[in-house]
N, C-alpha and C positions, 0 to 999 in steps of 0.2 A: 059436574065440573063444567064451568061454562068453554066453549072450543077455544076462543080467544084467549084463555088461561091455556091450557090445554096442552094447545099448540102455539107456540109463538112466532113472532116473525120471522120466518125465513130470508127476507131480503135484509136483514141486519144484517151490517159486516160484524164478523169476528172482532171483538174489541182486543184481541193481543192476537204477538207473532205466534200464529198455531205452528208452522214451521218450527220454529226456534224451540215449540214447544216438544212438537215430536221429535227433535233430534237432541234434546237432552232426557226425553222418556230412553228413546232407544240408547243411549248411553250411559243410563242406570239401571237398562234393563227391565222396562216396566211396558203391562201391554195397557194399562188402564188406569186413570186417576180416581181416588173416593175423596174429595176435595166437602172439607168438613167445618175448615177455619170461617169467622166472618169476613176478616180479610181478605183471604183465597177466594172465596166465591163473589167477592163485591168484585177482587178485580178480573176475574175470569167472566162473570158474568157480563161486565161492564153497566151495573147497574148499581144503583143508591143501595144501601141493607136495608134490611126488615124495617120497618120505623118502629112497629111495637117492642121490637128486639135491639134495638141500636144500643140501649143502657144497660139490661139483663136479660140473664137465659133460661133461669127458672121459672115454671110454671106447672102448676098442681104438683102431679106425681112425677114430673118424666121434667127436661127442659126442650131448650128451641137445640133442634140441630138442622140446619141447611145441608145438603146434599148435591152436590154437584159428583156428574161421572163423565168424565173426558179420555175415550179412548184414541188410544193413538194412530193417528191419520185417517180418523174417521171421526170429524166435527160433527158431522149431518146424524151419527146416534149417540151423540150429547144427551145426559139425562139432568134434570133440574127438580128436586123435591123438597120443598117449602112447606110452612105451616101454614097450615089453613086460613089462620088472622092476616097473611099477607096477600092473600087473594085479588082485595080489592087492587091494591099497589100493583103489581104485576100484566093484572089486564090493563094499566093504564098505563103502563110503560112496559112493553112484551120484550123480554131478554131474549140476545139470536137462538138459545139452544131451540130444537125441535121441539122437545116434548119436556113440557111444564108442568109441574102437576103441585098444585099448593093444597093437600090436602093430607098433611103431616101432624100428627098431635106430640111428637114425643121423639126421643132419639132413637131406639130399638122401631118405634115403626118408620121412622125419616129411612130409615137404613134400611129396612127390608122392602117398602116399595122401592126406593133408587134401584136393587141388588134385581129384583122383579124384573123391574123394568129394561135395562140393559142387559138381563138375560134373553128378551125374547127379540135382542137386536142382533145376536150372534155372534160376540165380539169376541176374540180373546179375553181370557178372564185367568187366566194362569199367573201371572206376575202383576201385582195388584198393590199398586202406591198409595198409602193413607196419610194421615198428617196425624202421627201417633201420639205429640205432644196434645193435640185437637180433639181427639177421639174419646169418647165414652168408655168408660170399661164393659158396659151394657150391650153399647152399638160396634163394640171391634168382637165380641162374643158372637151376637146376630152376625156380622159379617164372617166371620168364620163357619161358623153354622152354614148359612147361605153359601159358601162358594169352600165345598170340602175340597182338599189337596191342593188350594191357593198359595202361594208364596205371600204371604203380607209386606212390605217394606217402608222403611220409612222415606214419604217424598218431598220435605222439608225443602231442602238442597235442591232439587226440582224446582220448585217452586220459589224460591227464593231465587234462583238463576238467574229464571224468567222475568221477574219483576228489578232486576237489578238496574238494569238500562230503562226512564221514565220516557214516556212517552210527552210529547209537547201540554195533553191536558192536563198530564202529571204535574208536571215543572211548571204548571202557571196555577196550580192547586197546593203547591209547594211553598209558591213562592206569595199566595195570596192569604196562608197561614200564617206565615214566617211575621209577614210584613203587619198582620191584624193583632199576632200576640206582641211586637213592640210597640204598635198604637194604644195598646191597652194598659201594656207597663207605665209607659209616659203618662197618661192621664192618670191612673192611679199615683205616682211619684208625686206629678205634678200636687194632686188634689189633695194630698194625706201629709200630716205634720201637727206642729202642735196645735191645736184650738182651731183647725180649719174645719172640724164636724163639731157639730152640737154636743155629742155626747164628750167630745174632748174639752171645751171649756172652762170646766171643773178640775179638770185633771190632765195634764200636758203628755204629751206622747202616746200617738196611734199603735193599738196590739196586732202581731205578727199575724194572730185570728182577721182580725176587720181587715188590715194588708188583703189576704188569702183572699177575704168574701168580697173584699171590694173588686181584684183582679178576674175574679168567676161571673160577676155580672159584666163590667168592662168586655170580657170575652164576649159571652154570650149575648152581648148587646151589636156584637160586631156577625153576628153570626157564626161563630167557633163555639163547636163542643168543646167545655173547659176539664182537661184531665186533672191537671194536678199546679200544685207550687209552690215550689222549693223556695224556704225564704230565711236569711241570716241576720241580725244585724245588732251593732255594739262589736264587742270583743268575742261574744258565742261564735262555734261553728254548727251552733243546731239546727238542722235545716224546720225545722216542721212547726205547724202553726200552733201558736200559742198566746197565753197573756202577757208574754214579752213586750216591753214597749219599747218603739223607735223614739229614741230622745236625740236632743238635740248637740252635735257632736260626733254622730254616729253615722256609723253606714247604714247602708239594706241594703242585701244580694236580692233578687227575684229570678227565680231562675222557674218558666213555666210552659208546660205544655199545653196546647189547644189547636184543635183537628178541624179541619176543612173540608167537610164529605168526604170525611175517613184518612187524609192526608194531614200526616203533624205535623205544626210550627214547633219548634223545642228552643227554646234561645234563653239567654240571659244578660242581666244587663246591672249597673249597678246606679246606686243613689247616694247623697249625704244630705241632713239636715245641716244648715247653713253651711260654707264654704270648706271645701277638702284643703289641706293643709300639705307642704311641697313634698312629705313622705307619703302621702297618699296618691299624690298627682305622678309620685316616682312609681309608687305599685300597681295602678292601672296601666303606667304607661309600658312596663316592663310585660304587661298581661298581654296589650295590645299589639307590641314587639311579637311577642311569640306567634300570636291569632296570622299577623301579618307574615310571617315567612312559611308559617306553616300552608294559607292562603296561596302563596308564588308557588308553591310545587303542585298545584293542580292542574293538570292539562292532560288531556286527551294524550296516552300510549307512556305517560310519566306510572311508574312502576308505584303501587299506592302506598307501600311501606316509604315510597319518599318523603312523604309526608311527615313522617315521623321522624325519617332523619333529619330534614331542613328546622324542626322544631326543638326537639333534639343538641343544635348548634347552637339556637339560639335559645335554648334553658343557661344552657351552661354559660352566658354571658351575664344571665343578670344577677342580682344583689341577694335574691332571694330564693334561690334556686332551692335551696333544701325543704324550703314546704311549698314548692309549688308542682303542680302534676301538672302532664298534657293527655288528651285523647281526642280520639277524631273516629266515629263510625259512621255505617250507613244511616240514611233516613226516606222514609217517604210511607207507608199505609201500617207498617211498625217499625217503632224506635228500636236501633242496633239490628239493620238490616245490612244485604249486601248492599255497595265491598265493607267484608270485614277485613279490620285493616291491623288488629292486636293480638295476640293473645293473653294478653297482662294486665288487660281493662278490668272495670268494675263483675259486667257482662263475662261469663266463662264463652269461650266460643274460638276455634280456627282461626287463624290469622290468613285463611286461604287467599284474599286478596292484595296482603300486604308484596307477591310475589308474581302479582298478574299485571298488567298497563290497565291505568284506570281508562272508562270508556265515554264520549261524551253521552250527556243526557243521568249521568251516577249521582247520587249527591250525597255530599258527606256535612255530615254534624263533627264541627272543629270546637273546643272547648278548654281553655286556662285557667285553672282553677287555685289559684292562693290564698293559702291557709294560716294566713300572718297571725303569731302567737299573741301581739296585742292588738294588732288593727281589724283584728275579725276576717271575715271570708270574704275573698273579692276576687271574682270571675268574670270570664265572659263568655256567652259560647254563642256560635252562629252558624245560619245553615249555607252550605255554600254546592253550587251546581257545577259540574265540570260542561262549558262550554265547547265548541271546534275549535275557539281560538285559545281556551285557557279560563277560568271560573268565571261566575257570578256570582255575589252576595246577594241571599234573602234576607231581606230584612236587615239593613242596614244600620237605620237612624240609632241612637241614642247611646253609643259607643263609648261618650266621658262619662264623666261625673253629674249626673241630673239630680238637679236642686230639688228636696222634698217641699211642697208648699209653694209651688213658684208659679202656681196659676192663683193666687191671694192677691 
């Protein structure tokens, strides 16, 4: 193992509040983290992931499992256990922990050199935080194995705390997704309708499918890994891509996610072929009503369940109340992070922040979703950041009705 791998730099600052860290260990009780997610480790690490691994985890017999061990108030014996294939990555960008060691083939061995290695550091090892949704059934065996009379516990909640409040790189990583997956909606919108591609000439209106594959290159042309996208349009509310055709008359919901160095844009937005008509222009604007009051109750020490009450007000005012839903959760390295602000959402999960004062640097994914029995699905959802003085919207632009075909 070359030493530059080996051992990393020590003059790197710690990329997160290790404080904030050990004092929510010691308040669940933990003397040591087994940090196993690729999320958890990119953001503790403060480094890019795997590159070989950014897409999948399997590999021969075994998969990729990262290894981070972070005991509590003792940063300097940090343990960091990688796969071999990221070797090269690593020495050319050395992560603060001490001792690096990318010579991992599999999750049972990722986990017994890690358990090795932070043995011969002397740590407490008694109350030992895993990420059990993350965990191998293989690699939590080996770890039991390795550390007999350990307490296991799950340190989700931990670690979710910690990443709640975003850090300035966060929130311009946030806001640089947000803002790439609406550039990409609009050029898609714009570009797609009847007889604007070749293959449409013959046969009028663009399929849900080409919508999808058009929006995954748009991304990826912007530099966003493209997750996924949810797409409606006509009088269907079925999200998913198909040989459906956008004809003319109709709507499209797109509603899509794509990541930014592991940070999600999540938003949606809506479109019509040729011009919306003054019930449509009432049900967006009734969508937007909601977006916007639920928006006003964000602010720094505002209790985050407010949210929902200001939104809440303002359902019960409009025309179409009965199929229209609202939700609002976290966002920033996973979708439906903290503050969790529901418990009635899609997402099963505590509503533990809807009771706490939101903090600046949080940012919540706000979303209006109307499910009009003839006029099809028409949403809008947006990322929005609680500022010092009160929010900011990511990713603004494209909030009406965007004309499909309107770059012809």
């Amino acid at each position: 193992m070359q030493e530059n791998v080996a051992r990393a730099d020590r003059s790197r600052a710690i990329p997160f509040d290790a404080a904030k860290l050990d004092r929510l260990m010691e308040a669940a009780g933990l003397d040591v983290l087994v940090v196993t997610s690729k999320h958890n480790v990119q953001y503790l690490l403060g480094a890019e992931r795997a590159i070989f691994f950014d897409y999948m985890d399997a590999l021969g017999v075994s998969r990729y499992l990262p290894v981070l061990i972070y005991p509590k108030g003792a940063p300097e014996h940090a343990v960091y256990v990688g796969h071999r294939l990221e070797t090269h990555q690593r020495a050319v960008a050395p992560p603060w922990v001490a001792q690096v060691r990318t010579e991992s083939n599999g999750s049972v061995d990722a986990i017994t050199r890690a358990v090795s290695l932070i043995r011969n550091a002397g740590v407490p090892l008694k109350r030992v935080g895993v990420e059990m949704a993350f965990l191998p059934m293989d690699a939590g065996r080996a770890l039991a194995d390795a550390l007999p009379g350990a307490e296991l516990k799950d340190a989700l909640l931990v670690l979710e705390r910690l990443r709640a409040v975003k850090s300035a790189d966060e929130l311009a990583k946030l806001k640089t997704a947000s803002e790439l997956v609406i550039a990409s909606m609009l050029e898609v919108i714009a570009g797609h309708g009847p007889g604007t591609t070749k293959q449409q000439l013959s046969c009028p209106g663009t399929t849900k499918q080409q919508l999808s594959d058009a929006l995954r290159i748009a991304e990826a042309n912007r530099g966003l890994t493209f997750e996924y996208c949810l797409l409606a349009c006509g009088s269907s509310h079925n999200r998913a891509p198909s040989a459906q055709r956008w004809e003319q008359g109709e709507v499209l919901s797109l509603d899509s996610g794509g990541n930014y160095h592991g940070y999600i844009g999540d938003l949606a937005r809506m479109a019509m072929l040729g011009e919306p008509d003054s019930e449509l222009k009432d049900c967006l604007a009734e969508i937007e009503a909601v977006q916007r009051a639920a928006f006003a109750a964000v602010r720094p020490g505002a209790m985050g369940g407010d949210i929902y009450v200001a939104a809440e007000r303002q359902l019960a005012k409009i025309s179409q109340r009965d199929c229209t839903e609202f939700l609002a959760h976290g966002m920033g390295l996973v979708s439906h992070e903290a503050p969790r602000l529901t418990a009635k959402g899609p997402i099963p999960y505590d509503d533990t922040d809807a009771r706490l004062p939101l903090e600046t640097g949080m940012v919540v994914s706000i979303e209006t979703t109307m499910k009009h029995p003839k006029r099809g699905f028409i949403k809008l959802e947006d990322t929005v950041a609680v500022t010092a003085t009160g929010y900011e919207i990511f990713g603004e632009g494209g909030r009406g009705w965007n004309l499909g075909g309107s770059s012809l």
